[in-house]
Every structure is written in structure tokens, then in C-alpha cells.
C-alpha positions, 0 to 999 in steps of 0.5 A, spaced: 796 358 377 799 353 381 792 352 387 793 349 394 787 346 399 790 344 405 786 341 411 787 338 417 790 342 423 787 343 430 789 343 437 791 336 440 794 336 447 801 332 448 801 325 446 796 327 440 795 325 432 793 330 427 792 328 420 794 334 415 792 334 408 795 338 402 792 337 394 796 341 389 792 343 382 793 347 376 801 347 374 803 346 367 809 341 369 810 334 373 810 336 380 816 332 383 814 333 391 810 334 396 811 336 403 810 340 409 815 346 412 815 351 417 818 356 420 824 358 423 825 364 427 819 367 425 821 367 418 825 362 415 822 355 411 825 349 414 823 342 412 818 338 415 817 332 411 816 331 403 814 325 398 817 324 392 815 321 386 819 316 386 816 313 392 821 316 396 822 320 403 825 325 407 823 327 415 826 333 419 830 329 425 826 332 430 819 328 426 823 322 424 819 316 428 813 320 429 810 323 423 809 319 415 808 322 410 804 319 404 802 321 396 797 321 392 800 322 385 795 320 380 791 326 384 798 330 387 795 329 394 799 328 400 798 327 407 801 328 414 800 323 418 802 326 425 803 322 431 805 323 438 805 331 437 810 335 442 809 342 444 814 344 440 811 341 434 806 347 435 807 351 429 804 354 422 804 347 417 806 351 410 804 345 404 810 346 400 810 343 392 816 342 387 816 341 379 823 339 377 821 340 370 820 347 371 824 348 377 819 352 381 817 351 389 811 353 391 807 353 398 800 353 400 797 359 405 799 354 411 795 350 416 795 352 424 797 346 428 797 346 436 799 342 440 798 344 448 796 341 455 
């Protein structure tokens, strides 16, 4: 059974830096990225920023420049460095996991982040 420990959210005001972590644990199969995702319209899962075994990346437009994403993959950790947050960065951070191999997604139970003045 595929396990998540996510840590990191908070309230920040405008202008502020948060820190989120994710480590991915007991999948059977290579895991071949890692990221974050949030909501949309209150139910669809949009992409926020993922890693890729690779060594490659991907950012959503609106976190391109302010937000890195970093990885772990000896241990299948990541990390959200989040760096002058916005209002509308205000939202539920969902650490999202893929295997290739299995063709499986998978997401975590999700990290609050705030952001208000």
C-alpha cells in the first residue's frame, strides 16, 4: 500500500516562503515522479509542479520563478521550496506520485497552505 507523509504547510502573509515536503513509501513499482497539485473549482486536480526521475521538471505558469521543486530519489522525497507566495496561492497542496511501471497515480491526504495579510 502506497503511504504519504507530507509536511510543511502553514500561514505565511504575502511576500512569504513556505517549505513542503512529501516522501512516497511501500509501492511495489519504480515511482516516476513526484509533485504537487491542487484543486480547481473545487474538485478538479491541477498541476502545481512535479520531479522527474530524470532529473527533469515541470511548474504550473502561475508558479513558474517562485516556486522549486526538488527530489530525493534514492529515499522517493520531494520538496516544494515556495517562495513569494500570493493570495491566490491560498489552497489545499495534494502530493501527487506516479509509477510508470505500473501506470498508477497516487496522492497524499493533502497539506493546507494560506497565505493572507
Amino acid at each position: 500500500q502506497v503511504q504519504f507523509v507530507e509536511s510543511g504547510g502553514g500561514s505565511v502573509q504575502p511576500g512569504g516562503s513556505l517549505t513542503l515536503s512529501c516522501e512516497v513509501s511501500g509501492s511495489a513499482f519504480r515511482i516516476y515522479s513526484i509533485g504537487w497539485d491542487r484543486r480547481v473549482d473545487g474538485h478538479k486536480l491541477v498541476l502545481v509542479a512535479e520531479s522527474y526521475l530524470n532529473g527533469g521538471t515541470k511548474y504550473a505558469d502561475s508558479v513558474q520563478g517562485r516556486f522549486t521543486i526538488t527530489r530525493d530519489s534514492t529515499k522517493n522525497l520531494a520538496y516544494l521550496q515556495m517562495n513569494n507566495l500570493q493570495l491566490e496561492d491560498t489552497d489545499t497542496y495534494y502530493c501527487h506520485a506516479y509509477s510508470d511501471v505500473a501506470h498508477m497515480d497516487y496522492w497524499g491526504q493533502g497539506t493546507q497552505v494560506t497565505v493572507s495579510s
